[in-house]
DRENGULUM-341550 format. One record per atom (N, C-alpha, C): residue number from 1; atom name; x, y, z. Coordinates in Angstrom, 2 decimals, padded with zeros to 5 digits, always signed. Layout:
# residues N
    k   a        x        y        z
  NUM  CA        X        Y        Z
...
***
This chain:
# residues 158
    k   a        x        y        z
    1   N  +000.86  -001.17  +000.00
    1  CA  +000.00  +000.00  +000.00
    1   C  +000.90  +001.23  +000.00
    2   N  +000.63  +002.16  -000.70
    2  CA  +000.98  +003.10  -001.10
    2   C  +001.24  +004.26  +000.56
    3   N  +001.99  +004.97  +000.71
    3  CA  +002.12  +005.78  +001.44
    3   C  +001.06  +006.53  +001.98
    4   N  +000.39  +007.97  +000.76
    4  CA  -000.58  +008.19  +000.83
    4   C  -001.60  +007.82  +001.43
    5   N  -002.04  +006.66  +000.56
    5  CA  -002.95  +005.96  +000.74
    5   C  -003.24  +005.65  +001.70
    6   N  -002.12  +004.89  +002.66
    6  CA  -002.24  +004.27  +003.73
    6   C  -002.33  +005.74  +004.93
    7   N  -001.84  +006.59  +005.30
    7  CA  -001.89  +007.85  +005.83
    7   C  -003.26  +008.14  +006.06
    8   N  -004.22  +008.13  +004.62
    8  CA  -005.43  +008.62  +004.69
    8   C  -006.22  +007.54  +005.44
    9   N  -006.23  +006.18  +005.23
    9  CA  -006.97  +005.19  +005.50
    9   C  -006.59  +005.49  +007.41
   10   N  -005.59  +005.43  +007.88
   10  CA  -005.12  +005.33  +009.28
   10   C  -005.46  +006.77  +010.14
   11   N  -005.98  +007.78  +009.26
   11  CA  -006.26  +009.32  +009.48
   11   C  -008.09  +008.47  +009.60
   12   N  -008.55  +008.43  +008.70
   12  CA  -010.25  +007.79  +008.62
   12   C  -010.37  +006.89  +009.93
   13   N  -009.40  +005.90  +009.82
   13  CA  -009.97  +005.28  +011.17
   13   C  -009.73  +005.74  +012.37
   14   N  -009.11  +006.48  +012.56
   14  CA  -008.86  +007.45  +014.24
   14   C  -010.03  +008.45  +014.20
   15   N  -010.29  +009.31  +012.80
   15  CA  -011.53  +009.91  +013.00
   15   C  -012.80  +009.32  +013.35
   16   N  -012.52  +008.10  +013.02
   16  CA  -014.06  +007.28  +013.17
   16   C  -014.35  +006.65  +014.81
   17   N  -012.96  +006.29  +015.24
   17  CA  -012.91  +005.66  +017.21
   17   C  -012.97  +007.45  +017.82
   18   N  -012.65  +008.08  +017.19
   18  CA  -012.33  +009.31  +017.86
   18   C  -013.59  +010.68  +018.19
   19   N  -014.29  +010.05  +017.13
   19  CA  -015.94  +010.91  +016.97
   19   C  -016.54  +010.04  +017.90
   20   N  -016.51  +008.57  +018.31
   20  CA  -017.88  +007.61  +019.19
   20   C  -018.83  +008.39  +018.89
   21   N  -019.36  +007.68  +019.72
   21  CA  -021.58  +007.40  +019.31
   21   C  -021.71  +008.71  +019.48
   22   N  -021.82  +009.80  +018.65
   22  CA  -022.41  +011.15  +018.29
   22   C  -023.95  +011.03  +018.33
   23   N  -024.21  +010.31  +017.62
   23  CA  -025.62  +010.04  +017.25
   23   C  -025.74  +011.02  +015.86
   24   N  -024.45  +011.56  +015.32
   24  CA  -024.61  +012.24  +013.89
   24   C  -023.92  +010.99  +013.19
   25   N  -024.43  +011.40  +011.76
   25  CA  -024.07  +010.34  +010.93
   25   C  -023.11  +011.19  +009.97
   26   N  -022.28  +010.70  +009.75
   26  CA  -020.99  +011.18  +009.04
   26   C  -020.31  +010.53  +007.97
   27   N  -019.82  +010.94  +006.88
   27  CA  -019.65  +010.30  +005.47
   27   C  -018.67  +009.65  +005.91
   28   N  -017.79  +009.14  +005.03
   28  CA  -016.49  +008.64  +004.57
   28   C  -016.05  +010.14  +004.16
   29   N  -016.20  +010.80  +003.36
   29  CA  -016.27  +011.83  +002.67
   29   C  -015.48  +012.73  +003.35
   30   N  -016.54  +013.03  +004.79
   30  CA  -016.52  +014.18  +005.69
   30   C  -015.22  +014.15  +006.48
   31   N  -014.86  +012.68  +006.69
   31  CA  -013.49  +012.39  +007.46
   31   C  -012.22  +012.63  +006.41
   32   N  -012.34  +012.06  +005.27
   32  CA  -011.19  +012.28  +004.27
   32   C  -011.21  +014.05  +004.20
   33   N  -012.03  +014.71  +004.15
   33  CA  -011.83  +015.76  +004.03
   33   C  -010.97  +016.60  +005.02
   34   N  -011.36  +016.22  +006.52
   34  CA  -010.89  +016.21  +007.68
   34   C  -009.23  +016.33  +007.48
   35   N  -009.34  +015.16  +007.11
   35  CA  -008.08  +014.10  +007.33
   35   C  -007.10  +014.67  +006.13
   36   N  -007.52  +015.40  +005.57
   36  CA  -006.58  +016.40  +004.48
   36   C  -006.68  +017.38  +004.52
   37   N  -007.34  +017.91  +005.64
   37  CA  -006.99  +019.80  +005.87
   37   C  -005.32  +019.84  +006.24
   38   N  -004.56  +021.00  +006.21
   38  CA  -003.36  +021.03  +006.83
   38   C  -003.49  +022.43  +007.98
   39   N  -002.89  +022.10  +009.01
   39  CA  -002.97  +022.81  +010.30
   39   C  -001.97  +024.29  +009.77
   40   N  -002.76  +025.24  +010.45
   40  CA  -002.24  +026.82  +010.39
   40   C  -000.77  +026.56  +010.79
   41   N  +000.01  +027.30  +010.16
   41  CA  +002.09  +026.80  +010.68
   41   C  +001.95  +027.77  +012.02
   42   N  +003.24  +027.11  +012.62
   42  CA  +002.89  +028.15  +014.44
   42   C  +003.43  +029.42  +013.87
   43   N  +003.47  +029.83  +014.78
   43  CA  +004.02  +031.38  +014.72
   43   C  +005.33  +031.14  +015.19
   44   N  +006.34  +031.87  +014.22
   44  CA  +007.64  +032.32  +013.61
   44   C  +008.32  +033.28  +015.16
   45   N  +009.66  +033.19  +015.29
   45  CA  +010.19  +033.67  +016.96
   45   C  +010.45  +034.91  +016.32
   46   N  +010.25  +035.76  +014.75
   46  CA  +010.50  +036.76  +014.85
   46   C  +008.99  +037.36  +014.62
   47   N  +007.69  +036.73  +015.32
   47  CA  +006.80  +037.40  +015.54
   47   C  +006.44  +036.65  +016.92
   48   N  +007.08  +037.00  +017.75
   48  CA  +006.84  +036.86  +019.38
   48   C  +004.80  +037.24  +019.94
   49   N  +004.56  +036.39  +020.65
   49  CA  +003.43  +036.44  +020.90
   49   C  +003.38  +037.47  +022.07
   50   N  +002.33  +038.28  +022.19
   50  CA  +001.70  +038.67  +023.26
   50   C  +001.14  +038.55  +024.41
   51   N  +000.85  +038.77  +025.73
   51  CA  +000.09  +037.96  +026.57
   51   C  +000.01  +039.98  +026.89
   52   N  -001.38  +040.14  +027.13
   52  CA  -002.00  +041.33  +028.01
   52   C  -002.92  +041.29  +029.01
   53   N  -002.12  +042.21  +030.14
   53  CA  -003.19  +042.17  +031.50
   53   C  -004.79  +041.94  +031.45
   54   N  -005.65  +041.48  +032.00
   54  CA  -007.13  +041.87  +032.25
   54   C  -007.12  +043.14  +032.34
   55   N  -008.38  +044.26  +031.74
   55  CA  -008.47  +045.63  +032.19
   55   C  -008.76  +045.95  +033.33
   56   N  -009.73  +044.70  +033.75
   56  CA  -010.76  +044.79  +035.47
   56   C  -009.86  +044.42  +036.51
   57   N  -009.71  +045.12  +037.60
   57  CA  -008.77  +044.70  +038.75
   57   C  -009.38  +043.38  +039.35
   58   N  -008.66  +043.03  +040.06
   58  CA  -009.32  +041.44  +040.39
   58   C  -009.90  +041.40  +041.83
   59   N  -010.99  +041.26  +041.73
   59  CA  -012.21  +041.32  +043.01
   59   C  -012.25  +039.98  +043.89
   60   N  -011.76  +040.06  +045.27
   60  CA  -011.52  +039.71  +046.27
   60   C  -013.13  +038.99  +046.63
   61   N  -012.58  +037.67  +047.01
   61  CA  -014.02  +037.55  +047.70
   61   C  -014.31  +037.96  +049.37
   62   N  -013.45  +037.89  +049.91
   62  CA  -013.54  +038.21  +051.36
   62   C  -012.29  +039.57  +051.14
   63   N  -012.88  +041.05  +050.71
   63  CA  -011.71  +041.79  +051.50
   63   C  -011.32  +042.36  +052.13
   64   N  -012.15  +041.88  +053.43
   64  CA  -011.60  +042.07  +054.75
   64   C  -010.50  +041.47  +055.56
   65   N  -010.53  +040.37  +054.51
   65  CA  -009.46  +039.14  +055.25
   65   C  -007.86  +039.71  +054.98
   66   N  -007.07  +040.01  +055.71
   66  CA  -005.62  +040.48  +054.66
   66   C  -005.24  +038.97  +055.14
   67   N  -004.91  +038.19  +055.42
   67  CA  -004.06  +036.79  +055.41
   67   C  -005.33  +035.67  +054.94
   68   N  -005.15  +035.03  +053.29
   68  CA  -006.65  +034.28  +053.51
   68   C  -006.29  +033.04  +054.15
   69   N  -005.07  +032.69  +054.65
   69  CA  -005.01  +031.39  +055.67
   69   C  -005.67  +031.14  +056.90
   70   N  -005.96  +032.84  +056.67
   70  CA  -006.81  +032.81  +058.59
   70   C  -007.91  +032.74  +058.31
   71   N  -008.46  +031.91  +059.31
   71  CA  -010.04  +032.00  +059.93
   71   C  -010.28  +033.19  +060.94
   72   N  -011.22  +033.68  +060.09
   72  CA  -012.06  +034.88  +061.16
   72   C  -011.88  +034.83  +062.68
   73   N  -012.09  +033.04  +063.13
   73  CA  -012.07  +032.57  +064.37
   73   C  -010.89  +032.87  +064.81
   74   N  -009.80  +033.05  +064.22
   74  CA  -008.58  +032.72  +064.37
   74   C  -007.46  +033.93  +064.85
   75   N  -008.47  +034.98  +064.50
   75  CA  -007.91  +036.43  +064.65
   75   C  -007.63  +036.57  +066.35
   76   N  -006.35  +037.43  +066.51
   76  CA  -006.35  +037.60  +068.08
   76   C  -007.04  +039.20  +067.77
   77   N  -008.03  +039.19  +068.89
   77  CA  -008.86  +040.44  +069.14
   77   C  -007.85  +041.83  +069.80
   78   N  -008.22  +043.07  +069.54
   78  CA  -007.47  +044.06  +069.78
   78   C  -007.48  +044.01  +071.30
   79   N  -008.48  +043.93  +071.84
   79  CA  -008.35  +044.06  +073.40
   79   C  -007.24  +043.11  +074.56
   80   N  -007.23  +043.44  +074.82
   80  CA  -005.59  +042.50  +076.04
   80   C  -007.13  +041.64  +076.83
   81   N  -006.38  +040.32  +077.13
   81  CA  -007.79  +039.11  +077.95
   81   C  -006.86  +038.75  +078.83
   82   N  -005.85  +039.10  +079.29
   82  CA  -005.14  +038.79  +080.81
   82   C  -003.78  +038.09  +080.25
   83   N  -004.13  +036.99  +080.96
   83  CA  -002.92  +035.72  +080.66
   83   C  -002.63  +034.94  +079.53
   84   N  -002.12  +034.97  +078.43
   84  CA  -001.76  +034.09  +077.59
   84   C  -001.09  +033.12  +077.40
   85   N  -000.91  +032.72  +078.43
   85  CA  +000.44  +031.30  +078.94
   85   C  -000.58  +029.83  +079.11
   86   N  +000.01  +029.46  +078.49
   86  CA  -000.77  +027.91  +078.37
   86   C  -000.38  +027.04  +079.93
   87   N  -001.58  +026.67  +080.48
   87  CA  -000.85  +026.13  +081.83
   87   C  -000.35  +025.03  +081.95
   88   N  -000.72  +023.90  +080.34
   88  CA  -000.54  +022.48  +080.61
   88   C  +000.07  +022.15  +079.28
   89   N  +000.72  +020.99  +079.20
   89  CA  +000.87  +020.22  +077.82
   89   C  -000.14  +020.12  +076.89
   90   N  -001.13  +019.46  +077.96
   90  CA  -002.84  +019.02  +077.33
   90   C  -003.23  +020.23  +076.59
   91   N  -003.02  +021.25  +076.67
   91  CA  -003.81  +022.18  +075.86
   91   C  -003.31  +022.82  +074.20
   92   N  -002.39  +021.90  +074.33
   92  CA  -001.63  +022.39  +072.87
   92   C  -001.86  +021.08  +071.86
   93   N  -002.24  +021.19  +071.44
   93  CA  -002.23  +019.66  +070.09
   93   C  -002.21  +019.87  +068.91
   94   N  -001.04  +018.71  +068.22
   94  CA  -000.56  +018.67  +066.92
   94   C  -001.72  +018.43  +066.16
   95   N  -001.52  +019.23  +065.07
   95  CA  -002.45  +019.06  +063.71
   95   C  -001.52  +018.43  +062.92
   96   N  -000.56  +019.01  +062.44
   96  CA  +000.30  +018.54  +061.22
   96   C  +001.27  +018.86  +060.99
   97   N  +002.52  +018.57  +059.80
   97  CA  +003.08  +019.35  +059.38
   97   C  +003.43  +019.62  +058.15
   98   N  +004.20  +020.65  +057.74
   98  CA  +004.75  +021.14  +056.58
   98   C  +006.07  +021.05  +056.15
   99   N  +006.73  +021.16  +054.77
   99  CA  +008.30  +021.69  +054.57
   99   C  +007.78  +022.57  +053.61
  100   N  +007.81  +024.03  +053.64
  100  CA  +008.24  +024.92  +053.04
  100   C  +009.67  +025.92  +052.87
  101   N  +010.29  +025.13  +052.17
  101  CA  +011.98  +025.51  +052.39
  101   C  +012.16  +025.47  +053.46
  102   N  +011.63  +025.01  +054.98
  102  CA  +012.05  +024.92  +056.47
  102   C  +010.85  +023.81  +057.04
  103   N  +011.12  +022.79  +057.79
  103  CA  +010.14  +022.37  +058.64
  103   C  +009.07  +023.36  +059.53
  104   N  +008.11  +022.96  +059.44
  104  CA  +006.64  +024.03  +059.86
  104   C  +005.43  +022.64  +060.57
  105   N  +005.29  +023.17  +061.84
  105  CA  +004.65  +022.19  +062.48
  105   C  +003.57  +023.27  +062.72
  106   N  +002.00  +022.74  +062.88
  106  CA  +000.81  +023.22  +062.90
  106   C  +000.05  +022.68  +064.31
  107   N  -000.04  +023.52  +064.94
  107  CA  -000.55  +023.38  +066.51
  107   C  -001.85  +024.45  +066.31
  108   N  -002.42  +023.67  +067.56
  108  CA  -004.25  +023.96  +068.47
  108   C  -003.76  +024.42  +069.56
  109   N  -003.82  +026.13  +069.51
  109  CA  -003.98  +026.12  +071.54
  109   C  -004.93  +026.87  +071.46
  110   N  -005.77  +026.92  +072.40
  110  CA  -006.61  +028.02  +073.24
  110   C  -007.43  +028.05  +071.10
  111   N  -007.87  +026.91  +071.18
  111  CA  -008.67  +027.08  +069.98
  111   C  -008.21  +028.10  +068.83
  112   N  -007.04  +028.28  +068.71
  112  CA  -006.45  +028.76  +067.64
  112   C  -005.56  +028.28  +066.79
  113   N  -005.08  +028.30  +065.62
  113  CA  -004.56  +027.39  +064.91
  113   C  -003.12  +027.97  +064.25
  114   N  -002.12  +027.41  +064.84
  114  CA  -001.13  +028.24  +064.74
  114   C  +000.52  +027.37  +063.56
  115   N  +001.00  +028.20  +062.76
  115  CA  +001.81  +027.09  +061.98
  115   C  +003.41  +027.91  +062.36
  116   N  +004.45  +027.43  +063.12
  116  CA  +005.34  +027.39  +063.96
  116   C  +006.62  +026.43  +063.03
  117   N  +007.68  +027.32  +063.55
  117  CA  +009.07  +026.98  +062.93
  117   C  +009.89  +026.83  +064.34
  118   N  +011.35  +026.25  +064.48
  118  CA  +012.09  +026.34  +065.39
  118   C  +012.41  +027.04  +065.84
  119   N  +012.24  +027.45  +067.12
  119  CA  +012.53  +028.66  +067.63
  119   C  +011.13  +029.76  +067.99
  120   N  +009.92  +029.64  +066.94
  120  CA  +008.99  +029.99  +067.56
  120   C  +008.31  +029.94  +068.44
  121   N  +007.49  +031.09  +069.41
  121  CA  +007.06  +030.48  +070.16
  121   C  +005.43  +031.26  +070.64
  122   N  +004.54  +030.48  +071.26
  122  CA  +003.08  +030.53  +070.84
  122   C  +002.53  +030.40  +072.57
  123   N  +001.77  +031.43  +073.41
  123  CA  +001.61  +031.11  +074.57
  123   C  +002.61  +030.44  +075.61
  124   N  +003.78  +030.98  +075.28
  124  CA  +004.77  +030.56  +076.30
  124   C  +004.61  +029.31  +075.34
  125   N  +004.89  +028.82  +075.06
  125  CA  +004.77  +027.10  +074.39
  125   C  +006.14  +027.86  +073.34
  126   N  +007.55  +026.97  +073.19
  126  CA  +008.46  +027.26  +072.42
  126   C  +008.63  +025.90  +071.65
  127   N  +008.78  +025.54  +070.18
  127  CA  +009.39  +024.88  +069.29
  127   C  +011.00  +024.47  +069.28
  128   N  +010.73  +023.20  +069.88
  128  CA  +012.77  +023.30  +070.19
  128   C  +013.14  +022.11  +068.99
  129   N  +012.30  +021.48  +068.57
  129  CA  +012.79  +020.26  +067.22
  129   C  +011.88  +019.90  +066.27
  130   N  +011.57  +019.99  +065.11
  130  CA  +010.63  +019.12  +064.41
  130   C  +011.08  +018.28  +063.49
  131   N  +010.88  +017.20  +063.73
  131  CA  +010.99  +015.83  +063.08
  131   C  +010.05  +015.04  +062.96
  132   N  +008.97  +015.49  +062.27
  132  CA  +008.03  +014.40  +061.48
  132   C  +008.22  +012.83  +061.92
  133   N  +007.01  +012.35  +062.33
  133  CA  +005.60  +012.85  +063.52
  133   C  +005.85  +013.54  +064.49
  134   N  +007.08  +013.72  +064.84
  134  CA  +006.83  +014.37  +066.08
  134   C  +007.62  +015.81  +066.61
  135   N  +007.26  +016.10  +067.30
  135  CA  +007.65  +018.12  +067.66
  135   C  +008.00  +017.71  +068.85
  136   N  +009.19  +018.56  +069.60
  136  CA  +009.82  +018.68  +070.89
  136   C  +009.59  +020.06  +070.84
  137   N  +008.90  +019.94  +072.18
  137  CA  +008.36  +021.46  +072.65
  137   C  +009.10  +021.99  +074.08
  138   N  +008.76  +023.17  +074.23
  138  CA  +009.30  +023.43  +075.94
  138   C  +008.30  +024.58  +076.51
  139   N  +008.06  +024.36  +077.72
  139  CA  +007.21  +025.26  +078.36
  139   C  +008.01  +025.92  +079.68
  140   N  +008.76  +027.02  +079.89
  140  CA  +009.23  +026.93  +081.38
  140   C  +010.51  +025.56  +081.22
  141   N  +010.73  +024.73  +082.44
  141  CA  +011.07  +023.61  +082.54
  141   C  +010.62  +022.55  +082.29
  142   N  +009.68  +022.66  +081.75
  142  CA  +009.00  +021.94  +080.80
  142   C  +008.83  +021.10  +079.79
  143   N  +009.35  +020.31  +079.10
  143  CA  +009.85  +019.58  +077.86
  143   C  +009.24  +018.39  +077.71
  144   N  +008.44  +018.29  +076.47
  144  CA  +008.18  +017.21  +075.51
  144   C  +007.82  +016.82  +074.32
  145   N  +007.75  +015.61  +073.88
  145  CA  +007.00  +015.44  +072.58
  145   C  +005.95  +015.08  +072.75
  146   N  +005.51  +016.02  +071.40
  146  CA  +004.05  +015.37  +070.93
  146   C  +004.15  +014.63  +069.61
  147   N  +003.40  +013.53  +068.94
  147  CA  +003.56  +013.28  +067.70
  147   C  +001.87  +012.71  +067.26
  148   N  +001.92  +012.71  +065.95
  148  CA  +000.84  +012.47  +064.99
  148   C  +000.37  +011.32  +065.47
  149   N  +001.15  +010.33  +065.70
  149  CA  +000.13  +009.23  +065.71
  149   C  +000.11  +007.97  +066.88
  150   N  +000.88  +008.81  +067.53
  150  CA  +000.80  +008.06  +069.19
  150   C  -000.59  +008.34  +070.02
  151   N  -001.25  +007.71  +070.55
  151  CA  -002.62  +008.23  +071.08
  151   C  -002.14  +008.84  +072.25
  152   N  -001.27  +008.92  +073.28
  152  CA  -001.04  +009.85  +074.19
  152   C  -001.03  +010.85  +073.02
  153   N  -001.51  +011.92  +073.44
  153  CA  -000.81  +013.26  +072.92
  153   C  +000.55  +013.76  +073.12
  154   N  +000.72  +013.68  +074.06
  154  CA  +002.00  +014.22  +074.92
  154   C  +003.21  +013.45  +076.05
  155   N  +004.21  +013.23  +076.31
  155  CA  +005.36  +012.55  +076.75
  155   C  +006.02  +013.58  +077.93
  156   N  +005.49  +014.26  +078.64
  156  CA  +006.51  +014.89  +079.59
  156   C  +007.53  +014.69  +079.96
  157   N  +008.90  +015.23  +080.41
  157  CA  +010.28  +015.21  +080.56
  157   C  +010.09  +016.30  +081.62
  158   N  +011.26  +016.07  +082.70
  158  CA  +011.74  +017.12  +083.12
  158   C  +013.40  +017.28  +083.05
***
């Protein structure tokens, strides 16, 4: 079989698995025709394409929020509420963690949701190691781990 020939026949049958059950009925005709258009040539590097801004500025769905990682809930309120020192281990618990160019561990205290690097520190609660599952913390004299998937939450040390 001829080159051609064979090109067009192997062009017809991909158009034909490639249309499925349309429910239109379609020639032989309509596919050869197809099947011998030739595609527009790309565009040439000494006519460089364009890309232009939107005219409309881009509309915020919440823009009140300036950080959209935060929850509303999550905001510390302007007013001072006394003590911010966590009194126990129990009240801090691991969510998760991250690597964004640095290990990033994600803690619950006092119902807030906080994402913490080494050295940070959150209600007196300080970040002294993270190693996936588990975070070494310090409170005071205080020291332990917590990890993901131990059911204690917490390991006290003194």
């Amino acid at each position: 079989m001829n080159q051609p020939r064979r090109r067009e026949l192997v062009s017809t049958i991909a158009l034909i698995f490639l249309s499925g059950c349309s429910g239109q009925t379609q020639t032989i005709e309509s596919f050869r025709r197809i099947s011998n258009q030739t595609a527009k040539p790309a565009a040439t590097d000494s006519e460089p394409s364009r890309v232009t801004a939107p005219d409309q500025a881009f509309d915020a769905n919440f823009p009140d929020r300036i950080d959209p990682f935060t929850f509303p809930s999550d905001v510390e309120s302007d007013k001072p509420s006394g003590d911010h020192s966590i009194k126990s281990a129990a009240q801090v618990d691991l969510i998760g963690f991250a690597d964004v160019g640095e290990p990033r561990v994600f803690l619950r205290a006092r119902g807030k949701t906080h994402s913490l690097t080494v050295g940070d520190t959150v209600y007196g609660v300080e970040v002294t190691e993270i190693r996936p599952p588990a975070v070494r913390m310090r409170m005071g004299s205080l020291a332990w781990t917590a990890t993901m998937f131990d059911p204690v939450a917490s390991t006290p040390s003194r």
